[in-house]
C-alpha positions in Angstrom: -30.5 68.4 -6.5 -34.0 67.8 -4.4 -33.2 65.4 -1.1 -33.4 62.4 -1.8 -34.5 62.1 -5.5 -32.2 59.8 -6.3 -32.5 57.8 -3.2 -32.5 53.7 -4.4 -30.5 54.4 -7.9 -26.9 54.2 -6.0 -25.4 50.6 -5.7 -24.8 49.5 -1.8 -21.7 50.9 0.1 -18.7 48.7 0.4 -17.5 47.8 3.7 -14.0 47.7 5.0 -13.7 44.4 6.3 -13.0 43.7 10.1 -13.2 41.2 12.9 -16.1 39.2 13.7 -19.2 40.6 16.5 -16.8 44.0 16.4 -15.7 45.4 12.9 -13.1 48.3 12.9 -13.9 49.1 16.5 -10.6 48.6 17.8 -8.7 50.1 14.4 -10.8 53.2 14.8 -9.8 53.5 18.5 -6.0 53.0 18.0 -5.8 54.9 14.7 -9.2 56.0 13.6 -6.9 58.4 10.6 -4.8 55.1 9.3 -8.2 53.6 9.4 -10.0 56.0 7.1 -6.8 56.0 4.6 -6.6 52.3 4.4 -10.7 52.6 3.6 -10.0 54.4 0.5 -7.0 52.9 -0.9 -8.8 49.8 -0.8 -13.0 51.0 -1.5 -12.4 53.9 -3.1 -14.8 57.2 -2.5 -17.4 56.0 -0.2 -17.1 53.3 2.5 -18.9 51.8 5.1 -16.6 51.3 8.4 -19.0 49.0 11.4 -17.5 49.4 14.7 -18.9 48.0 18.0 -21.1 45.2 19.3 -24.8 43.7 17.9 -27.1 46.2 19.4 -24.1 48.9 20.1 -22.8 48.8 16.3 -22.2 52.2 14.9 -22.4 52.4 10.9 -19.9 55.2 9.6 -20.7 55.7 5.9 -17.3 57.8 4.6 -17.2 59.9 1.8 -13.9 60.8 0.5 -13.9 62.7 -2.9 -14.0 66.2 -3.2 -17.3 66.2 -5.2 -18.9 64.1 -2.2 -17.9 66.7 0.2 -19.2 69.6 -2.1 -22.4 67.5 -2.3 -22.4 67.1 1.6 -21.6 70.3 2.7 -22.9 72.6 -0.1 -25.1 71.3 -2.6 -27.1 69.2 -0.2 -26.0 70.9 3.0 -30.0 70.7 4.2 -29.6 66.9 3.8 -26.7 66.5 6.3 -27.3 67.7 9.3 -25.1 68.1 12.7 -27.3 65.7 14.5 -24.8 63.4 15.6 -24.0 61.9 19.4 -20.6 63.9 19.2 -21.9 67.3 18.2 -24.4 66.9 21.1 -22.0 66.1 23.5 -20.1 69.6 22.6 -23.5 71.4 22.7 -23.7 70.5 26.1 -20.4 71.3 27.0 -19.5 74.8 25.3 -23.4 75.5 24.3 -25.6 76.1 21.2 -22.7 78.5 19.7 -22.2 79.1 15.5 -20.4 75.8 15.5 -23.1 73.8 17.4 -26.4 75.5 16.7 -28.7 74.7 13.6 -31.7 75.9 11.6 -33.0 79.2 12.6 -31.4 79.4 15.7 -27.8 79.1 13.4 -29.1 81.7 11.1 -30.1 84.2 13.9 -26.5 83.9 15.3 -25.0 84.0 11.9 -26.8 87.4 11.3 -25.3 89.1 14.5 -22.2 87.8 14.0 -21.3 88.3 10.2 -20.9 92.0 10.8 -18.2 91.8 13.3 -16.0 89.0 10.7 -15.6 91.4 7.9 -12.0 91.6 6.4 -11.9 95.1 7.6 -12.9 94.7 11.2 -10.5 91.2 11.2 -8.0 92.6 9.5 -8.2 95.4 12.9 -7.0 92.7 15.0 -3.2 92.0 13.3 -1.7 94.8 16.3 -2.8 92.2 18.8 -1.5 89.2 17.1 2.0 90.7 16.2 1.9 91.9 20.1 1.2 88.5 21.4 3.9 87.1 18.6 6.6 88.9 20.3 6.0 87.9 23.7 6.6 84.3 22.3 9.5 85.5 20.6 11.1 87.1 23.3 10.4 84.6 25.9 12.5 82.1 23.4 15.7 83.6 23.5 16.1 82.0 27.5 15.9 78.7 25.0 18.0 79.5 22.2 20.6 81.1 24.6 20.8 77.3 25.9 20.3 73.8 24.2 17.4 75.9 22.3 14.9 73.2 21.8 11.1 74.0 22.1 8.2 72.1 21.8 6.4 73.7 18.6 3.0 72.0 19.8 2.8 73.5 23.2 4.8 76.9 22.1 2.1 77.7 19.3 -1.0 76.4 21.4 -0.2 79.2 24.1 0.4 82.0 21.5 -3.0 81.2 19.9 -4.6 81.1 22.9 -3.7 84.2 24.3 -4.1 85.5 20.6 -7.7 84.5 20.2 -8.1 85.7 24.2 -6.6 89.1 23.9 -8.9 89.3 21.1 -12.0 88.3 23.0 -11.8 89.9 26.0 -9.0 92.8 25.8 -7.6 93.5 29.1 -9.0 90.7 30.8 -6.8 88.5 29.0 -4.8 86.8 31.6 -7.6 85.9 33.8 -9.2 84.0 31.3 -6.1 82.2 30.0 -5.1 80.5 32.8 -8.3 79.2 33.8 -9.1 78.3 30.3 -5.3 76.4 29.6 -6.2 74.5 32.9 -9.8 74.0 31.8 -10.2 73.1 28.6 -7.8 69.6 28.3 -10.3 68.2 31.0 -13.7 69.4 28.9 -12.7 68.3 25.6 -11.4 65.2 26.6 -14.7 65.0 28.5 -16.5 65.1 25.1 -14.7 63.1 23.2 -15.0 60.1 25.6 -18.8 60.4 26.0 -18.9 61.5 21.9 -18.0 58.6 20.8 -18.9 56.1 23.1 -22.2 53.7 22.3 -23.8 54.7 25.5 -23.3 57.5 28.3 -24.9 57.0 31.7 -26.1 60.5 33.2 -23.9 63.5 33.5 -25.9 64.1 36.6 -24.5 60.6 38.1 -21.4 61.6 40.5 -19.2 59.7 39.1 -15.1 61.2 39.4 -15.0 61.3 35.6 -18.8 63.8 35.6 -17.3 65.4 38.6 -13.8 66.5 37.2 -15.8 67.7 34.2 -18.9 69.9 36.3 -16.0 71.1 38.2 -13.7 72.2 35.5 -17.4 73.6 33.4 -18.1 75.7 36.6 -15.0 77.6 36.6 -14.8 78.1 33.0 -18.5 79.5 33.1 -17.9 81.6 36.0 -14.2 83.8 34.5 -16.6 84.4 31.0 -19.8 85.1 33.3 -18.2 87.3 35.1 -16.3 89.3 32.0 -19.5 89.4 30.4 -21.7 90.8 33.2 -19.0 93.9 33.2 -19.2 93.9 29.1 -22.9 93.9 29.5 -22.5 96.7 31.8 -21.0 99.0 29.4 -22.8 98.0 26.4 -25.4 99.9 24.9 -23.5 103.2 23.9 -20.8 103.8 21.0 -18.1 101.6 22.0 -20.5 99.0 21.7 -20.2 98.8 17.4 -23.3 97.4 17.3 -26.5 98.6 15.6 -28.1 97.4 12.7 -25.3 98.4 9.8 -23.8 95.1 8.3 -20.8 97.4 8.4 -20.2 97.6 12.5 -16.5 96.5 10.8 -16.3 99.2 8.5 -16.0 102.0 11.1 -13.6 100.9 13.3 -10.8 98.1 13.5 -9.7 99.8 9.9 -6.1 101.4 10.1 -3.1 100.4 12.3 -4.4 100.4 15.4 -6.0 97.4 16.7 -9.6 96.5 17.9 -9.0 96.2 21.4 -6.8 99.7 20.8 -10.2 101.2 20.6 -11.7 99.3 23.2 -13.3 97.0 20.3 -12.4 93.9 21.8 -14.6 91.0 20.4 -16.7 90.6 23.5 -18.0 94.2 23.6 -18.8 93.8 20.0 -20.9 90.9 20.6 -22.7 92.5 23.4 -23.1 95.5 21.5 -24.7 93.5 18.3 -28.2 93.9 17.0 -30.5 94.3 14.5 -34.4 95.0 14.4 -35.3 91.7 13.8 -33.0 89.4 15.6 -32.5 91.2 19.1 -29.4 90.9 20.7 -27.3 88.2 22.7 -28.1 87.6 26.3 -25.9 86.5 28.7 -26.1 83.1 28.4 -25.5 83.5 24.1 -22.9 85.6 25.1 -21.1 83.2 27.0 -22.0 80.4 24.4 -20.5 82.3 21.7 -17.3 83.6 23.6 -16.6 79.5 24.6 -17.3 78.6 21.1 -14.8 81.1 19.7 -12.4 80.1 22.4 -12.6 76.5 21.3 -13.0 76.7 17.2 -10.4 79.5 17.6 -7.4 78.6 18.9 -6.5 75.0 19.0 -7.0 75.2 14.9 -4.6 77.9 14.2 -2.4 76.8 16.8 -2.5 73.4 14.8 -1.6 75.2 11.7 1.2 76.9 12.9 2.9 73.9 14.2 2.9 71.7 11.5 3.8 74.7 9.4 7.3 75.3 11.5 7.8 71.8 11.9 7.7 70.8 8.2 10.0 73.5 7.6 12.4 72.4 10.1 12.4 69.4 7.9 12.9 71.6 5.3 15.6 73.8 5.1 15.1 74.9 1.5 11.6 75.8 2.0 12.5 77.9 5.4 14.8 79.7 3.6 12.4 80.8 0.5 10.2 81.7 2.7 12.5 83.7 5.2 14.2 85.2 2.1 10.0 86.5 0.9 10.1 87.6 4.4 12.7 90.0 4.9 12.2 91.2 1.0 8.8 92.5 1.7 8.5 93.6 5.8 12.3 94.2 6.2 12.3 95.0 9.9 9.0 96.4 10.4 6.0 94.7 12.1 3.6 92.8 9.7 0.3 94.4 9.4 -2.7 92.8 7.6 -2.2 94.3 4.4 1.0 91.9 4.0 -1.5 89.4 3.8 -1.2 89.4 0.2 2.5 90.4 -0.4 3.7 87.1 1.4 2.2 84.7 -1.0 4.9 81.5 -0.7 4.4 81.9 3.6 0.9 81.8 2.7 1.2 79.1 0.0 3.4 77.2 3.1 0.5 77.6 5.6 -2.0 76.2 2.9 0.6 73.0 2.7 0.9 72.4 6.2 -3.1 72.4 6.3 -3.4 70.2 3.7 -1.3 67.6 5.4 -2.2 68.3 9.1 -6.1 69.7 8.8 -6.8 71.0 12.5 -10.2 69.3 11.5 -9.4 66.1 9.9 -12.6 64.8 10.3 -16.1 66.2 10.1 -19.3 64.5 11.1 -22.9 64.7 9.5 -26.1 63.0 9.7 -28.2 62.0 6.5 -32.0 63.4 6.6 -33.1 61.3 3.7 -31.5 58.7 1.8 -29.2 60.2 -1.2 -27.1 58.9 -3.4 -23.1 60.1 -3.2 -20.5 58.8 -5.5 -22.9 56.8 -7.3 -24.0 54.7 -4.0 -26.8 55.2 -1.3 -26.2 56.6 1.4 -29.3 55.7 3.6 -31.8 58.3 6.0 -30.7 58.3 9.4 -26.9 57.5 8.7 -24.2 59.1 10.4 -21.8 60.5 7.8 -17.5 61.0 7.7 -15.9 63.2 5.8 -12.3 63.6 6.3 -10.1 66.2 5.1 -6.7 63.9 6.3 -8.0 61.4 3.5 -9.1 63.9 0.4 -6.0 66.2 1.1 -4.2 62.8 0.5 -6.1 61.5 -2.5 -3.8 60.7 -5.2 -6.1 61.5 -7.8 -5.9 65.6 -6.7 -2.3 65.5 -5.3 0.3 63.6 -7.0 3.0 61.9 -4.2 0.6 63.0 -2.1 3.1 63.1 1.2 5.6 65.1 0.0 5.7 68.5 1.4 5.2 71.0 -1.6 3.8 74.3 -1.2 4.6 75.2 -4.9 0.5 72.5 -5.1 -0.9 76.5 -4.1 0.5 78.3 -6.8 -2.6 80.5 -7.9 -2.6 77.8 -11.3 -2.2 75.1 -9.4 -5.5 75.7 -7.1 -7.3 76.9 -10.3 -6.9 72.7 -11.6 -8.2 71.1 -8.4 -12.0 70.6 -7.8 -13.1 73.3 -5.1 -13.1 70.4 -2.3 -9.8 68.5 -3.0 -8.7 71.3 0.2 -11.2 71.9 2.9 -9.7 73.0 5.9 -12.3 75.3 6.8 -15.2 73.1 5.8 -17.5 74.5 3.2 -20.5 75.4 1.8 -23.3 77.2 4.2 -22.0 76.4 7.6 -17.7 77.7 6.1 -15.9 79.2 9.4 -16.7 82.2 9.7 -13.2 82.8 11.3 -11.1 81.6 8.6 -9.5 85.2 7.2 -8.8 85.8 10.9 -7.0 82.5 11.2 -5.1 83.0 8.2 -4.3 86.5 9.1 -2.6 85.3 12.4 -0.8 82.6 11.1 0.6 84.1 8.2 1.4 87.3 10.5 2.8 84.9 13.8 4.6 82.8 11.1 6.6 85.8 9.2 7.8 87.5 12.4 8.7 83.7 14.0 10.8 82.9 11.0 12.4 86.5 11.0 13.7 86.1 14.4 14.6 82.2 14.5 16.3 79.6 12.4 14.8 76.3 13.1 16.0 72.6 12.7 14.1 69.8 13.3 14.4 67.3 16.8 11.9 65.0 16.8 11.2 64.2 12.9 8.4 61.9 13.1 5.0 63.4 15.1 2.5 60.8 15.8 -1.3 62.5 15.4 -4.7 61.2 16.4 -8.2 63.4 16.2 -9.9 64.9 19.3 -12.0 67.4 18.6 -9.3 68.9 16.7 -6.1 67.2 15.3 -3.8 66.8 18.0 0.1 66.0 18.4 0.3 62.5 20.2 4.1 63.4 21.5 6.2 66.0 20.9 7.2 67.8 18.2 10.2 69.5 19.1 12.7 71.9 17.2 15.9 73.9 17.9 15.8 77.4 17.4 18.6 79.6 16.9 18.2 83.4 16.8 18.9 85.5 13.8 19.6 88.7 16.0 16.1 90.4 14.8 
């Protein structure tokens, strides 16, 4: 479909009704997801939600179907751009990265990145994840030996991070860990405040709230900076894997052995890509991408993996399919990326746990032209919700939508559902590029956690609200009990 051909044939947006001079402003802020849920069960597909004062009103215009979020982020991707308050806010906070960047700069990026996401160069990486598995594993045992509750929100954001970490930057690892755990709650916080607030004074203005941020920017900047400027160093020669071949993957990372076995961390292999026509990363992209990765990389799987342990501490019969698949297939050996495919019910169990906690439940947009979605305009200029937490819950793709079920991803169950009923990973032209890798860690963390550990549930009910990812609002506790592997 052209942009905005069939601007002015759509029938107005309904509104979800509020209070007077301030709409939904204080339903969005106390429980933005209820809000968007309530939207649909009572407007259907496409909404309008007003939140805020005359001259500070904000107009969200949420589209809810599958088929509106195939036409939002596929069809008419060019249409809906990321040209919103909030993804500026991250721009100027982790920098013009693959998740932030747009038009030719995007497809520039994309070019020198692609080659070092193939399935074979990601698939490289499972040594590291299965090491960094086991440190979690065997720092549990101290737990389980006691009253052996852990905190699966905290537990699984640690093992991602040092995951994605070890991947990044290889033996600088621990450096950057503990200034990014200490770093990034202030930053993201940061941008979520000034991302969805009406107005922002300055971020020059030294106010404490700018000032904690600059400071906690500054050290982050300065760890990558100075990993990079000794990547940099040794670029340029063989261990680089960069050149022009689309397949820098297909020569190394293959096999057993891991990327950063062969000195292939991620970082080197950014430094190290090129191509005739796009040149290569400097410094500055460099560090862009690297914070980008860090962000997008491990606060989403880690989100997956604890809702994925937790809902099978709720569900005993479910653990024990899975741990049954488990044992059948690895036995006692260490996964390796190939067992990607023999472990289809963990994997259908990861896909289940993504469909009801989406580590992106929302996604923002902002219309170009006016076009018409769900058989209503939208208008030019308008800023543009989807949310996965609402279409993974719409009862017209997944029957008792709340019930945990990971029998929905049968192969013939996914082959009934429109493409965009399940969009975790967003879609169309700007997809994650990292989504094999973070469903090669999960599914890898996830088959050696529930090998070694028995889990029961402590804390059944998890409150959730949306930062820039989904996020645990209190604990989500279990108690583990080792299985002597």
């Amino acid at each position: 479909m052209t942009v905005g051909t069939n601007a002015g044939v759509g029938t107005a947006v309904p509104g979800l009704a509020g209070v007077p001079l301030l709409g939904s402003l204080f339903d969005l802020k106390s429980d933005s997801l209820g809000t968007y849920l309530r939207a649909q069960h009572q407007h259907g597909d496409v909404v309008r939600i007003t939140a805020g004062p005359p001259g500070l009103r904000a107009e969200l215009y949420c589209v809810f179907s599958a088929e509106g979020a195939q036409q939002v982020l596929a069809s008419e991707s060019a249409n809906f751009r990321k040209d919103n308050s909030f993804y500026q806010e991250v721009r100027e906070s982790f920098g013009n990265g693959l998740l932030t960047s747009q038009d030719e700069d995007y497809l520039r990026q994309r070019r020198l990145v692609q080659p070092l996401f193939t399935r074979r160069r990601v698939d490289g990486y499972a040594g590291a994840v299965a090491a960094e598995t086991q440190l979690t594993l065997d720092a549990w045992r101290e737990a389980a030996a006691g009253d052996g509750v852990v905190d699966v929100s905290d537990e699984m954001m640690h093992l991602a991070l040092r995951a994605v970490a070890r991947i990044l930057f290889g033996t600088d690892v621990d450096a950057a860990v503990e200034v990014v755990d200490r770093s990034f709650p202030v930053i993201t916080e940061y941008v979520l405040r000034r991302g969805y607030s009406p107005a922002n004074i300055p971020r020059s203005w030294p106010t404490p709230g700018n000032k904690r941020a600059a400071a906690a920017l500054d050290e982050l900047y300065e760890v990558c900076d100075k990993i990079i400027a000794g990547r940099l160093g040794e670029a340029g020669g063989e261990s680089s894997g960069g050149g022009e071949s689309s397949g820098g993957g297909e020569s190394s990372g293959g096999g057993e052995s891991s990327g950063e076995a062969q000195g292939q961390d991620l970082l080197s292999l950014l430094a190290g890509a090129k191509s005739t026509d796009d040149a290569e990363f400097d410094a500055v992209e460099l560090r862009e991408q690297v914070l980008i990765f860090l962000l997008a990389g491990h606060e989403t799987t880690a989100t997956s993996l604890a809702f994925a342990l937790h809902l099978l501490a709720r569900h005993p019969e479910q653990q024990t399919r899975a741990r049954e698949e488990i044992s059948r297939v690895l036995g006692d050996r260490t996964p390796e990326a190939a067992d990607l495919d023999r472990l289809p019910y963990l994997t259908q169990v990861l896909k289940e746990a993504m469909r009801l906690y989406p580590a992106a439940p929302v996604i923002g947009r902002q219309a170009v032209a006016a076009s018409e979605v769900g058989g209503h305009t939208i208008p030019a200029g308008a800023d543009v919700i989807l949310a996965p937490w609402v279409t993974h819950r719409h009862p017209g793709y997944w029957p008792d939508p709340d019930r945990f079920d990971p029998d929905r991803f049968t192969p013939e169950a996914e082959a009934e559902r429109p493409r965009y009923a399940w969009f975790p990973f967003g879609g169309g032209p700007r997809a994650c590029i990292g989504q094999h890798f973070s469903m090669l860690e999960s599914v890898i963390a996830l088959a050696m956690i529930l090998r070694s550990y028995e889990f029961e549930v402590v804390d059944a009910d998890v409150p959730v609200s949306t930062g820039i990812t989904l996020r645990a609002n209190g604990p989500a506790r279990c108690r583990v009990r080792s299985l002597g592997a």
